[in-house]
C-alpha positions, 0 to 999 in steps of 0.5 A: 040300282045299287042292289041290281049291280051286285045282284047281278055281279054274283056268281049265279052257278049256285043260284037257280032260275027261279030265285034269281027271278024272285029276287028279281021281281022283289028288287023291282017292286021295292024300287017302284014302291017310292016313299018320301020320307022326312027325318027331323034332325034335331038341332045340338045344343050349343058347346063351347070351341077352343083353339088355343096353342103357344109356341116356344117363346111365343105368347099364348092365342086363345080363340073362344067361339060357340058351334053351329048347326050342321044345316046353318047357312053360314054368312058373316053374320053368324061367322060375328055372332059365334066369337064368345066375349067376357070370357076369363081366360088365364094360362099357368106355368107349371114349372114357373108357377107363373099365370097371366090373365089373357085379355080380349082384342079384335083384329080387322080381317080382309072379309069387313069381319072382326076376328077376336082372339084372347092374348097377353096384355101389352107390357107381359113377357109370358112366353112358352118354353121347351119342356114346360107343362102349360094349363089352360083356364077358361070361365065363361057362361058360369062354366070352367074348362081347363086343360092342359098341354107341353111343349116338348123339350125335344123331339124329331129335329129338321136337319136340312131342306133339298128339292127334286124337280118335278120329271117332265110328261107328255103332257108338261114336257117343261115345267117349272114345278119342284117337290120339297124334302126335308131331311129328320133325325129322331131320337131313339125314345119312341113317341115323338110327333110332329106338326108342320107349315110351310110358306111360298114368298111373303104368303103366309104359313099353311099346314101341310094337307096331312100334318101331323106325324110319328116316329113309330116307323122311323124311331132312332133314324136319320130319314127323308120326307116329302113335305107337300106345299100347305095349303088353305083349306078355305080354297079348292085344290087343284090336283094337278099342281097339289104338293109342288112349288115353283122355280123361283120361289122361297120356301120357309118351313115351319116345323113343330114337335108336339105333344101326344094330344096335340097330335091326335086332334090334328090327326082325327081333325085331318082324317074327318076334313079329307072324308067329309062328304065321302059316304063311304068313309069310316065316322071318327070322333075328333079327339079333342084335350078340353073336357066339356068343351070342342077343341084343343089347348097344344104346345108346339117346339117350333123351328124354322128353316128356309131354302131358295129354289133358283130359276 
């Protein structure tokens, strides 16, 4: 039916009767000569995903799991099955010259699921430090995948947070509902960027729907910027109250400056989840840092800071 509306939503002065009835009769019989037709998607080979990061004096997470078939029925079950185990994980400090071996450990999780994650021993002091280049080994499988991140030693530094309350409607003549600011200076060399989280009350920190930013339109300026609630990408969104918080509520911040690969597997992850499911969208590749591998080993300068919205 696609191809009778934009048929018949040409201009038809150039076109004559008997074309269009021509073409006409051809879109009719394509739609009433109906074929089934079956693809066979061939199921990808099993590749090994990374999500690893440290945090300005913070220790390093490394979370190992294997990818699934796009058509897998997802359960717990196969949510277990796809944490990778034994792996030798190990993480360098370029400047130090110093290492530490990560060793697996497993959390419970309010689903009744483990959650295994690679940390330092108990006892290590090996933290992350501003403006220190941080590699990435990983050998599992009889593979090796290493990788490498900086934590920036400087970059977009968040001044101050200030709300706006949200103007009332028709619909809503009292609300209840605040938009957040915060207020950024960012130095005068180009290529700074930035990730950030925020969280309401004791809940815990979630990254903003679109996260990740530069400074090419801002650099060397002081400027404003809303920053829209985080949010848990595992829940709907409900668009009416999206991006806003309430009266009453403490907000923490967290921002991040990042490096530039950091920033752009955030950046091609966000665009690919927001389009999921849009036929219309461009395909993007997800840029990942991890030759061989999905995912990203990112280092992240983390600052914090909270405001208070009375009633």
């Amino acid at each position: 039916m696609d191809y009778l509306h934009n048929l018949f939503s040409r201009d038809m002065g150039g076109i004559s009767a008997i074309r269009f009835f021509v073409a006409l009769s051809l879109a009719i019989s394509w739609i009433g000569c109906e074929k089934n037709i079956h693809i066979q998607v061939a199921s990808p080979a099993q590749q090994l995903v990374v999500e690893g990061y440290i945090e300005s004096y913070q220790s390093p997470v490394v979370i190992l799991t294997r990818s699934f078939s796009y058509f897998s029925r997802l359960d717990t079950g196969l949510i277990s099955s796809l944490f990778v185990h034994q792996a030798r994980v190990w993480v360098m400090d370029e400047q130090l010259h110093d290492s530490v071996m990560l060793q697996e450990n497993a959390r419970d999780t309010t689903g009744g699921i483990l959650f295994y994650a690679y940390r330092i021993p108990a006892g290590s002091h090996f933290v992350g430090l501003p403006g220190h280049a941080y590699d990435l080994h990983i050998q599992v499988g009889g593979q090796q995948y290493v990788a490498r991140t900086t934590i920036p030693a400087s970059g977009i530094e968040l001044d101050s947070l200030y709300y706006m309350l949200v103007k009332p409607t028709r619909e809503q003549p009292d609300t209840d509902r605040v938009v957040l600011f915060g207020r950024f200076y960012d130095p005068p060399q180009l290529g700074n960027y930035a990730r950030y989280f925020t969280r309401v009350n004791h809940e815990p920190f979630y990254p903003g729907y679109h996260s990740v930013a530069d400074d090419e339109v801002v650099n060397g300026t002081v400027f404003d910027f809303q920053l829209d609630r985080g949010v848990n990408k595992n829940q709907p969104i409900d668009p009416s109250t999206y991006g806003t918080f309430r009266l009453g509520d403490t907000i923490t911040v967290k921002f991040c400056d990042i490096d530039k690969a950091t920033y752009d597997f955030w950046r091609t992850w966000e665009y690919a989840f927001s389009t999921n499911g849009n036929p219309f969208s461009v395909p993007i590749q997800i840029l990942g840092n991890i030759p061989g591998a999905l995912g990203y080993w990112g280092g992240y300068r983390v600052m914090y800071k909270s405001i208070y919205i009375p009633r």
